[in-house]
Backbone bond lengths (Angstrom), bond angles and torsions (degrees), N, CA, C in turn:
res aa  C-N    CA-C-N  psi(-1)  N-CA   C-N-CA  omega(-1)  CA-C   N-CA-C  phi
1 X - - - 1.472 - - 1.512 109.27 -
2 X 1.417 112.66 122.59 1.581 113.14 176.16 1.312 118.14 -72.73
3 X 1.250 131.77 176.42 1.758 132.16 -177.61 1.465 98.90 -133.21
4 X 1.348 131.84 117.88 1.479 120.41 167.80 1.612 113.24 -70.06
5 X 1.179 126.15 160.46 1.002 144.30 -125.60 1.594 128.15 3.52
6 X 1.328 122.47 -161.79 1.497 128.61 -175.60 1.741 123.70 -82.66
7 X 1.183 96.15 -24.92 2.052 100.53 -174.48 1.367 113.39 -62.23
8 X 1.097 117.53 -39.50 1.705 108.73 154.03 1.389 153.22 -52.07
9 X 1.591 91.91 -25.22 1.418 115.86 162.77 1.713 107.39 -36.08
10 X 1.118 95.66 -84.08 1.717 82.50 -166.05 1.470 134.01 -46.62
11 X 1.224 105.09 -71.72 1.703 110.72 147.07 1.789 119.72 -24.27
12 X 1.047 110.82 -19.74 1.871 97.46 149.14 1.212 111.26 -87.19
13 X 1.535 109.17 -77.57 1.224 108.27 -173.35 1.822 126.10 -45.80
14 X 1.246 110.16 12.42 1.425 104.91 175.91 1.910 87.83 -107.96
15 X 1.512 111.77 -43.90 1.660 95.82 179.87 1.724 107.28 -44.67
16 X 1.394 104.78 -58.41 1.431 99.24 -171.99 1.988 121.72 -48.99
17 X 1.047 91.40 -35.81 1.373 116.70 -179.81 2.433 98.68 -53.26
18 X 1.255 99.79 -75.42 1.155 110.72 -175.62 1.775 101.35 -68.24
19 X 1.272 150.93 -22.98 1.559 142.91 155.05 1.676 99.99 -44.83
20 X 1.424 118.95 -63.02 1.481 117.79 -179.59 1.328 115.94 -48.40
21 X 1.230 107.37 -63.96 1.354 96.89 -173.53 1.442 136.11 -54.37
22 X 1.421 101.83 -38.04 1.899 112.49 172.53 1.308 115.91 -88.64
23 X 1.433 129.36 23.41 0.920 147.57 169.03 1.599 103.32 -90.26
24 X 1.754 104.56 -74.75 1.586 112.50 -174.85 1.489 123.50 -92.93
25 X 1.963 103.09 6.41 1.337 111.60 165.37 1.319 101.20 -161.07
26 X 1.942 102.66 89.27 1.331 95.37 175.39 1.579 154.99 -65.50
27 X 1.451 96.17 25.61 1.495 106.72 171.33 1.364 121.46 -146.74
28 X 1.914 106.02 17.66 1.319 94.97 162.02 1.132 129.42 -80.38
29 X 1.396 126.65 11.17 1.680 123.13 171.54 1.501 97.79 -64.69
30 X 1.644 124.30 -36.66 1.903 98.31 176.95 1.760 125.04 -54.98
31 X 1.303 102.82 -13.61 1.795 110.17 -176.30 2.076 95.92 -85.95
32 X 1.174 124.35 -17.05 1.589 138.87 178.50 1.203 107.98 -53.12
33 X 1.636 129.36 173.97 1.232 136.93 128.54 1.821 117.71 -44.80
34 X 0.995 111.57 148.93 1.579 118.40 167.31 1.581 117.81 -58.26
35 X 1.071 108.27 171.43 1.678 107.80 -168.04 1.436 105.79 -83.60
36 X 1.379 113.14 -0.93 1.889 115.49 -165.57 1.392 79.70 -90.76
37 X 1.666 130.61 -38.10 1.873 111.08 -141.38 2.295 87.63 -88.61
38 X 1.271 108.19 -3.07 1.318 113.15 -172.64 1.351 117.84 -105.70
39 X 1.884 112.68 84.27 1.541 126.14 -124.16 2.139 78.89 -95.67
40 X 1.502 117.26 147.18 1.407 123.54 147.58 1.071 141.00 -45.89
41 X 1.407 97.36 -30.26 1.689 110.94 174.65 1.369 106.16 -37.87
42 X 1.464 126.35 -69.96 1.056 132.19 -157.47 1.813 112.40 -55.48
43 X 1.217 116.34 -4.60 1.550 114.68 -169.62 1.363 93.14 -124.00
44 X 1.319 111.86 3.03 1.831 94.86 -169.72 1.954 99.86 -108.67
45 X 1.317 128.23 146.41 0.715 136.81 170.95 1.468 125.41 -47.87
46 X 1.778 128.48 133.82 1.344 123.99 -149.56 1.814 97.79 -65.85
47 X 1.605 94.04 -43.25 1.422 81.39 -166.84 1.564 119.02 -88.04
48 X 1.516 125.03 42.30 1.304 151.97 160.41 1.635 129.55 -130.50
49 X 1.564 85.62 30.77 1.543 96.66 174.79 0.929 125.96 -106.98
50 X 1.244 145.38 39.52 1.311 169.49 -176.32 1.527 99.23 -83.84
51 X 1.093 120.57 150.86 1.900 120.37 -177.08 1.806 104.07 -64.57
52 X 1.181 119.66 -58.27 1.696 128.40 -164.90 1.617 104.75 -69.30
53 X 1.422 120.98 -59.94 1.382 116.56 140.70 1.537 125.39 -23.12
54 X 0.906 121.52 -80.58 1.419 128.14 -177.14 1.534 98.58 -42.81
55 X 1.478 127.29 -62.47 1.230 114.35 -158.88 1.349 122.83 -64.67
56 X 1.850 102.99 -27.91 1.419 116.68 -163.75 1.613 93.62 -67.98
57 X 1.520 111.96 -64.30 0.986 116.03 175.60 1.852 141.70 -14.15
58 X 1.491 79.80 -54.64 1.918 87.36 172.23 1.483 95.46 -94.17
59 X 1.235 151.43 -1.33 1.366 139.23 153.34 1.455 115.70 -33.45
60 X 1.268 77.45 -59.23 1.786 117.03 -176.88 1.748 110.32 -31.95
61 X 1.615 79.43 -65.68 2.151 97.95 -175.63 0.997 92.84 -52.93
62 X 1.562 118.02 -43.51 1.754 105.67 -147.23 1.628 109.79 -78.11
63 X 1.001 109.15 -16.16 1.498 126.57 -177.00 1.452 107.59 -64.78
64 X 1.572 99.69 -66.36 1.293 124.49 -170.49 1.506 108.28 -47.26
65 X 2.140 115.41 -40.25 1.163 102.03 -148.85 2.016 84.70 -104.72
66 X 1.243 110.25 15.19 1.318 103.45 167.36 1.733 124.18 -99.07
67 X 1.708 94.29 -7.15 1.605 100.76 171.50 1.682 90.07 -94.06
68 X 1.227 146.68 -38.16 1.345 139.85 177.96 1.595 103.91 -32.53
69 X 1.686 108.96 -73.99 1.489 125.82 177.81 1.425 127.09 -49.22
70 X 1.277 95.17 -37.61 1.969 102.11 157.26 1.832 118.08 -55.49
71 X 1.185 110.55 -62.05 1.664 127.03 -178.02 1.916 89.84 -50.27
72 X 1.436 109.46 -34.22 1.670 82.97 -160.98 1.088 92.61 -107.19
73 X 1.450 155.54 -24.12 1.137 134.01 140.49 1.612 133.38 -22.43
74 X 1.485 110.08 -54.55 1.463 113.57 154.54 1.438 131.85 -30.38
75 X 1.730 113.05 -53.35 1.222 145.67 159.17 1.263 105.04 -29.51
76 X 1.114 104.98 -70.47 1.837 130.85 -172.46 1.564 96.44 -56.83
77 X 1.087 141.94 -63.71 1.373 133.64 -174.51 1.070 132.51 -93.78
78 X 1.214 109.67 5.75 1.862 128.80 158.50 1.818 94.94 -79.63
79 X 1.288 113.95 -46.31 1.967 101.95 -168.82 1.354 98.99 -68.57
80 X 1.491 119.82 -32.28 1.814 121.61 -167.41 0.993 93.06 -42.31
81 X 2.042 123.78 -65.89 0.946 156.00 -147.74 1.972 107.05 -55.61
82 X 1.411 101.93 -49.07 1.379 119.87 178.60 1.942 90.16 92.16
83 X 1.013 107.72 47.39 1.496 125.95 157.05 1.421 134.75 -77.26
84 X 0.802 120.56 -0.30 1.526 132.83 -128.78 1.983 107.08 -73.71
85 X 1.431 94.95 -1.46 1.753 90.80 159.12 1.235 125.58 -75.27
86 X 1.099 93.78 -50.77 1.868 118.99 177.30 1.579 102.39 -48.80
87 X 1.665 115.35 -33.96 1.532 116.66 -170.22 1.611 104.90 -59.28
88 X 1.540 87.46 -53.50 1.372 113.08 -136.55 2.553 79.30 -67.86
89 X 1.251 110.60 -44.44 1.340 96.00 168.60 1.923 123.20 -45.74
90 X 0.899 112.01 -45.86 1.410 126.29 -166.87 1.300 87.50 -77.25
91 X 1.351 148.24 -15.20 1.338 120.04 -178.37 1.671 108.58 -81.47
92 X 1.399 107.94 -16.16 1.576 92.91 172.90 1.239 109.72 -63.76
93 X 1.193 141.19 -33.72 1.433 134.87 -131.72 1.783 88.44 -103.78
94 X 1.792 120.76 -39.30 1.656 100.89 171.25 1.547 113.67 -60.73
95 X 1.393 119.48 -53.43 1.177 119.12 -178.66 1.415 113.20 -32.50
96 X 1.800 116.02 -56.24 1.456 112.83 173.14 1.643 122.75 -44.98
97 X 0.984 113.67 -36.14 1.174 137.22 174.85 1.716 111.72 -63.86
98 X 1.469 108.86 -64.49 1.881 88.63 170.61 1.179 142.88 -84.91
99 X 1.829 91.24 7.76 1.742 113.70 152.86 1.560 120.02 -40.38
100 X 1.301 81.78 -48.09 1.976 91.33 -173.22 1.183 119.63 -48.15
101 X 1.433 113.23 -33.98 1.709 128.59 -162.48 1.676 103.77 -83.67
102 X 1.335 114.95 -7.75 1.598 95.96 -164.04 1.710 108.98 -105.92
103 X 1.952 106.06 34.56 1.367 96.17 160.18 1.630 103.37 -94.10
104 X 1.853 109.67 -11.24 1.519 99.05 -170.93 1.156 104.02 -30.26
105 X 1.495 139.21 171.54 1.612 138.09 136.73 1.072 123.56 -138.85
106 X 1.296 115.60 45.49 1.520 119.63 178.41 1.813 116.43 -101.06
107 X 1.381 114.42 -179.80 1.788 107.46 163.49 0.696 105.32 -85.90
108 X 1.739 144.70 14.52 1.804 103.46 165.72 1.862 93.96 -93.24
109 X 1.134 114.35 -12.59 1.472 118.45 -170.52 1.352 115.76 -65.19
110 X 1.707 100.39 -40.51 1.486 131.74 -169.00 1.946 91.21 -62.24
111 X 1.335 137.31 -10.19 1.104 130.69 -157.89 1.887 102.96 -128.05
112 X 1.472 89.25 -21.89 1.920 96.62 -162.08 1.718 85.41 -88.50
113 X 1.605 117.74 -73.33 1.586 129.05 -166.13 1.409 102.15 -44.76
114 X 1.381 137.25 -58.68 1.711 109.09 -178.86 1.259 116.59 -84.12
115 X 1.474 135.07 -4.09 1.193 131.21 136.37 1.915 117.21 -40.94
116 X 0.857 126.38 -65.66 1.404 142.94 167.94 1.610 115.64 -52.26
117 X 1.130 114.31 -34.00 1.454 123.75 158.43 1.638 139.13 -40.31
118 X 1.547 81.28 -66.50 1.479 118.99 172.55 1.583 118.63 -61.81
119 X 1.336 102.20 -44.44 1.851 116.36 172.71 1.523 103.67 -61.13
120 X 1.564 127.02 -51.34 1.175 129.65 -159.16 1.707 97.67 -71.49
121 X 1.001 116.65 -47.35 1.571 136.28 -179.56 1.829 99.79 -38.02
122 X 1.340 84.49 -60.45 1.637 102.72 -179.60 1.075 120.34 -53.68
123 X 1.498 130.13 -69.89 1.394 139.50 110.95 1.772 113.28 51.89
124 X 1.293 86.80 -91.82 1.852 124.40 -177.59 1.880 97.57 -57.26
125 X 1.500 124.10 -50.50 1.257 121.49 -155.23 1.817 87.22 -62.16
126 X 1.623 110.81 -59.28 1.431 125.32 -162.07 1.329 110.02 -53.88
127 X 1.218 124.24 -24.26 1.457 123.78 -169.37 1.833 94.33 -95.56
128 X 1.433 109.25 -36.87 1.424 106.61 -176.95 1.930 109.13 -67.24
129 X 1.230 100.71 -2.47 1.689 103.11 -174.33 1.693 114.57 -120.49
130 X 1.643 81.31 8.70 1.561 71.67 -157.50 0.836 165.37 88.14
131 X 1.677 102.11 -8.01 1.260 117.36 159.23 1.334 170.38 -51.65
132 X 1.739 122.90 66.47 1.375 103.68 -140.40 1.772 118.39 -57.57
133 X 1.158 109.30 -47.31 1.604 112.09 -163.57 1.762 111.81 -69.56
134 X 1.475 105.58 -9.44 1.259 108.56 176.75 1.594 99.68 -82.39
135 X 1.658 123.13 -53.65 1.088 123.86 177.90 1.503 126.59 -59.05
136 X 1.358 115.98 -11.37 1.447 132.30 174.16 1.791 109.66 -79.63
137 X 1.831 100.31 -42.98 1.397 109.66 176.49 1.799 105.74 -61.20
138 X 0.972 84.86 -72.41 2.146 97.47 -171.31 1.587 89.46 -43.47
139 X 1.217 117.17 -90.05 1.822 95.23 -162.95 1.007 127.83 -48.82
140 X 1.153 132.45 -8.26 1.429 141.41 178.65 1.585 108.66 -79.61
141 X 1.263 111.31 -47.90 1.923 117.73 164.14 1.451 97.13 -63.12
142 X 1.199 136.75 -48.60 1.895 114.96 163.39 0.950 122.56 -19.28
143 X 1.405 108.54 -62.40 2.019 112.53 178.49 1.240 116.10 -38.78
144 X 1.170 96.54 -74.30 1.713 122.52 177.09 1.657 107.11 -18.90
145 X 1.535 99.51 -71.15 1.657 97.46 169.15 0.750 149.00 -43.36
146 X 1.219 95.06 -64.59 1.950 122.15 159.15 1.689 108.44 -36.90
147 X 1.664 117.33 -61.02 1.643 122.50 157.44 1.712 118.57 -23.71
148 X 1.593 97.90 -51.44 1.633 99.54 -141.10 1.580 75.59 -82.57
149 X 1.091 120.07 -86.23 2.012 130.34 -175.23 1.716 105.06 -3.69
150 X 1.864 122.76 -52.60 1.038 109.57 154.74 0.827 151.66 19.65
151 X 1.268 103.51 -79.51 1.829 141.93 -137.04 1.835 98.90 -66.07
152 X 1.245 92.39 -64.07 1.920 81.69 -173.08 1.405 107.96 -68.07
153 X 1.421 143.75 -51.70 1.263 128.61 174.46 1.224 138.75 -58.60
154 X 2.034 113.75 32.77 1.284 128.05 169.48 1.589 120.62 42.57
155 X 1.243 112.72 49.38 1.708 107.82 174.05 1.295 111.14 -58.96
156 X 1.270 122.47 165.69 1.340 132.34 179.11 1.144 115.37 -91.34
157 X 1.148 149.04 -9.47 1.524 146.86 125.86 1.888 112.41 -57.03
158 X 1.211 91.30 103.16 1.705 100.66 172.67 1.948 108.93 -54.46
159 X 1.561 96.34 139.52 1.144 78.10 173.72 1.439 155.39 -98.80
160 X 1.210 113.93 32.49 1.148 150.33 -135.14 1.857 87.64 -121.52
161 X 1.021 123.71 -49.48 1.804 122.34 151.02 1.287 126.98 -38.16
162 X 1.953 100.53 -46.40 1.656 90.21 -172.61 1.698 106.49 -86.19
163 X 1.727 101.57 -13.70 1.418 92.97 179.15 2.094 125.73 -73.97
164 X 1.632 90.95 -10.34 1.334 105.43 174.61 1.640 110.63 -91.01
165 X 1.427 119.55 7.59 1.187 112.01 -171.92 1.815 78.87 -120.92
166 X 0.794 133.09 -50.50 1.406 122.46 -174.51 1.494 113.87 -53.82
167 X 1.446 120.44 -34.26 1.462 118.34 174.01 1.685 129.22 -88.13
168 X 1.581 92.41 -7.42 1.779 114.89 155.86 1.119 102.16 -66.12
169 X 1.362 133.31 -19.88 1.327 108.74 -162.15 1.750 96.39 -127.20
170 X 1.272 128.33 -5.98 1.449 134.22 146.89 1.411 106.41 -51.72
171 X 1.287 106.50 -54.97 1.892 113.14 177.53 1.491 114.52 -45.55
172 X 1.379 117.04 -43.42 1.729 117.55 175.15 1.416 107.36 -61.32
173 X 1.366 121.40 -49.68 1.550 139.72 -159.54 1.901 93.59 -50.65
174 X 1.754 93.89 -67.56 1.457 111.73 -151.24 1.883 101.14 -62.74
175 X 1.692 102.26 -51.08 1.526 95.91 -179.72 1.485 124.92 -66.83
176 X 1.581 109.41 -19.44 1.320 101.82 173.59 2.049 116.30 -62.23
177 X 1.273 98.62 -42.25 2.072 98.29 160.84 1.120 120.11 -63.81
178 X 1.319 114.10 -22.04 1.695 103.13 -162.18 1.441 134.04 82.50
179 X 1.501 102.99 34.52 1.674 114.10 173.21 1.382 101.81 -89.70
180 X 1.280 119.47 125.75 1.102 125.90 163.80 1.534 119.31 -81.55
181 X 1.292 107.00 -20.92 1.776 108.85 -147.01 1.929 84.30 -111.87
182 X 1.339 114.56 -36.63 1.675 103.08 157.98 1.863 126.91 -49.27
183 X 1.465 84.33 -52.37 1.357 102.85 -177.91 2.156 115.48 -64.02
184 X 1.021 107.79 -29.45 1.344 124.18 157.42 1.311 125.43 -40.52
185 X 1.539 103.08 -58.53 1.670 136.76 -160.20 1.787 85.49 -74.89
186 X 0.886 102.77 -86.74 1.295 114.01 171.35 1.301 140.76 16.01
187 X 1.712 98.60 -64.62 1.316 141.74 156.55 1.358 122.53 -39.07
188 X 1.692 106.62 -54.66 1.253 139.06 -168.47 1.510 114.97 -54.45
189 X 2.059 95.86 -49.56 1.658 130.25 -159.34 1.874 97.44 -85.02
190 X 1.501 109.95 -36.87 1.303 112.31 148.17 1.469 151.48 -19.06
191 X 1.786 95.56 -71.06 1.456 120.64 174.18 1.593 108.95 -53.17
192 X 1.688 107.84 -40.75 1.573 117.59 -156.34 1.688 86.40 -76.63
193 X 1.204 149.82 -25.30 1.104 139.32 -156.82 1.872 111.87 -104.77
194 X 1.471 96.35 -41.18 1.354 101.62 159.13 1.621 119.02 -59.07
195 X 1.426 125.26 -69.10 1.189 123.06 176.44 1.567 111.03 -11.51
196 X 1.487 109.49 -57.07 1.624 128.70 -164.00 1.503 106.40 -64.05
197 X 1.347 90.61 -43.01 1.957 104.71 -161.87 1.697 94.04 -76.99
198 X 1.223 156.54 -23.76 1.584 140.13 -149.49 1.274 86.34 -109.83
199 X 1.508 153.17 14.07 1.278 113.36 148.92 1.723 105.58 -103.63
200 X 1.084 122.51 1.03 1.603 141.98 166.11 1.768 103.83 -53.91
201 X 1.310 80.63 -69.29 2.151 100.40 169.49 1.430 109.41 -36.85
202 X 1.758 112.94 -54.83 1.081 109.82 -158.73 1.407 119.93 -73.89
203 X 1.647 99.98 -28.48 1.440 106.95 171.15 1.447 140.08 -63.21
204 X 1.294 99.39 -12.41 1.775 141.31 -171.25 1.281 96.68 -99.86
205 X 1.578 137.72 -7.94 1.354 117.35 176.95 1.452 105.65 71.36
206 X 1.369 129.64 24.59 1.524 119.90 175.64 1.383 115.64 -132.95
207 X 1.608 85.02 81.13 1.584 116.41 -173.41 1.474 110.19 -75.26
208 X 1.617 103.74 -32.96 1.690 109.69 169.24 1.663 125.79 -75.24
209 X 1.795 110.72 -33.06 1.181 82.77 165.72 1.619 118.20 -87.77
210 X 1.046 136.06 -16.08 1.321 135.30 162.99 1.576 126.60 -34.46
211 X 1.320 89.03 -51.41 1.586 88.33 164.52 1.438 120.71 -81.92
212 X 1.058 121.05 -37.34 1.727 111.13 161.09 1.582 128.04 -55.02
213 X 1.400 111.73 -30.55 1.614 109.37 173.92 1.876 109.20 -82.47
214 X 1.545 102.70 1.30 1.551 82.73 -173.87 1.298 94.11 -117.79
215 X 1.042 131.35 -1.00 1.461 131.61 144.28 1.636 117.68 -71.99
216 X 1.205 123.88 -11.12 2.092 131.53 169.62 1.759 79.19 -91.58
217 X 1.213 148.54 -55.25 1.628 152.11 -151.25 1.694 95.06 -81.67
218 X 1.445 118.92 -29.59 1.568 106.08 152.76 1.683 141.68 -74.51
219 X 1.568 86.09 -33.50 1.119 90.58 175.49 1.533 117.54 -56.31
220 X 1.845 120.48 -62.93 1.100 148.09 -155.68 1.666 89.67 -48.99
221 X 1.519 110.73 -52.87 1.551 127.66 -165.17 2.123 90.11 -38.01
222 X 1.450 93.97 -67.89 1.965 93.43 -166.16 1.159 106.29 -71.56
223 X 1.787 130.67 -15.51 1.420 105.75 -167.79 1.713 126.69 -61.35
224 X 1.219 118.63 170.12 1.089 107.08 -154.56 1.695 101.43 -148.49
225 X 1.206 128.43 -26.39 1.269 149.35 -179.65 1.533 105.35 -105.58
226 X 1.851 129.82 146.90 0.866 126.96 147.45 1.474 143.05 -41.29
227 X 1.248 81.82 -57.75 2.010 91.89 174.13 1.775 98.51 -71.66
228 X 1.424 133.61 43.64 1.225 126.92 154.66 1.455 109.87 -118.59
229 X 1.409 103.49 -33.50 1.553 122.44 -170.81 1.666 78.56 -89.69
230 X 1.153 162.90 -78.49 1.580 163.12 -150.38 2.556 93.24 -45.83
231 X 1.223 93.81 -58.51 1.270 95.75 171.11 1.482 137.61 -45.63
232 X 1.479 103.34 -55.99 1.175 124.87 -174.95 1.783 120.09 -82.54
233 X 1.465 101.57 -0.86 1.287 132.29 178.26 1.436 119.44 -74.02
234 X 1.266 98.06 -60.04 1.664 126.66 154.82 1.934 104.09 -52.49
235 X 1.075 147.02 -68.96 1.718 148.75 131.08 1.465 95.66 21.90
236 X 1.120 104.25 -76.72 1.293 126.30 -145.38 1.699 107.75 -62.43
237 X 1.564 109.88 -57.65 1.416 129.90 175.73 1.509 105.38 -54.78
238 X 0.978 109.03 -23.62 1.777 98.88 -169.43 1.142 95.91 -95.84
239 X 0.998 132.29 -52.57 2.048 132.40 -179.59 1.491 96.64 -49.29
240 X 1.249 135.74 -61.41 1.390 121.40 -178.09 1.443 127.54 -57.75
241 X 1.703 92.94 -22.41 1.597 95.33 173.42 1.687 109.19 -64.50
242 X 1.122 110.23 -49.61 1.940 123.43 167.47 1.118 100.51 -46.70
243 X 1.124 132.87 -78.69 1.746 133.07 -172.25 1.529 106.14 -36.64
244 X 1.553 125.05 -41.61 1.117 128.61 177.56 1.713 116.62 -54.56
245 X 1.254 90.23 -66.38 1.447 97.16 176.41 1.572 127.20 -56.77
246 X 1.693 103.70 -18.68 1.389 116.38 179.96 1.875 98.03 -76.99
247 X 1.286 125.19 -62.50 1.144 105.56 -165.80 1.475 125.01 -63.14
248 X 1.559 103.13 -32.46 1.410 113.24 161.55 1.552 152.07 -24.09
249 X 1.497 98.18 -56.24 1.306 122.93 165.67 1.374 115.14 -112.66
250 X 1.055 107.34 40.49 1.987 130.12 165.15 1.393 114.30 -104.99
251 X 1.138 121.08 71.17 1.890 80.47 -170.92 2.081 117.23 -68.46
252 X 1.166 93.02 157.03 1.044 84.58 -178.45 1.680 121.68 -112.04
């Protein structure tokens, strides 16, 4: 879909810009602009650009792509579990779910939906084989998407939370094999997102969880063994679950 004139220009090309990147480096959106300077306009249809429109509208996505991230989270902790019937049910219900997304029709979509395609595809093979750690991997890159697509329609969970909850749960994946040098990286893609996220915290009055995640952000720093990073993984998921609920019922 084209846009008449030029002022939109940028404001896409920075969505498109930030989909790439937290795609093939999921935490360089903390090195980005913030999610306020990365306006909706640019993804929303001309003749639904009206302010109340516009807003309802990306409400809408954001909704949509937070029941997406729920279904594959579920996913994700039914394979932990070694569940994998129960998975393999719940995968209808995400799929139903990223049905919704494919009237978007814009180019940043043209880059996110067969990205998102392809995962679910993937998804479907691992659960059809049985696979737990494959099925832990693929829904777990759900999040990610579901996270990154976000980004310009300003949700009220910063995203810099869901990217610390998505790599809590890389942390289960990687220590349950025994990568050290994933599990490392990890760490790294972490720091860049926290850095971003504690003056977010601070503004939120959540001086307590702040100091509890940077005491899990010390730990991670010395661990040294899997089953420390496998522990602290579990740490990790529950503080974001708080952080969740903190920005949530904040208004801001």
């Amino acid at each position: 879909m084209k846009h008449q004139g030029t002022d939109r220009a940028p404001d896409h090309r920075l969505a498109i810009l930030l989909f790439r990147l937290a795609l093939l480096f999921p935490c360089a959106l903390a090195l980005l602009p913030s999610p306020a300077q990365a306006s909706p306009a640019a993804l929303i249809p001309r003749e639904q650009s009206k302010p109340s429109a516009t807003v309802a509208r990306a409400n809408y996505i954001v909704t949509g792509l937070d029941s997406l991230s729920a279904c594959a989270e579920e996913i994700f902790t039914l394979a932990l579990s070694g569940k994998m019937e129960r998975a393999a049910r719940k995968l209808d219900a995400l799929k139903r779910n990223a049905a919704a997304f494919d009237y978007i029709q814009d180019e940043a979509s043209s880059i996110l939906l067969p990205r998102l395609g392809r995962t679910i595809a993937d998804l479907e093979k691992a659960i059809a084989a049985r696979n737990r750690l494959d099925t832990m991997l693929y829904s777990n890159r759900i999040t990610l998407i579901a996270a990154t697509v976000q980004v310009p329609f300003k949700p009220s969970l910063p995203t810099e939370v869901s990217l610390l909850d998505y790599n809590g749960r890389e942390l289960e994946i990687w220590s349950e094999v025994k990568k050290l040098d994933k599990l490392s990286n990890i760490v790294i893609r972490m720091h860049l997102a926290w850095q971003t996220l504690m003056p977010k915290l601070i503004e939120q009055n959540g001086i307590k969880e702040l100091r509890r995640f940077s005491d899990i952000m010390g730990h991670l720093e010395t661990a040294r063994m899997p089953e420390e990073y496998g522990r602290l993984s579990r740490q990790v998921l529950s503080e974001t679950d708080l952080m969740k609920y903190l920005f949530v019922k904040t208004p801001k």
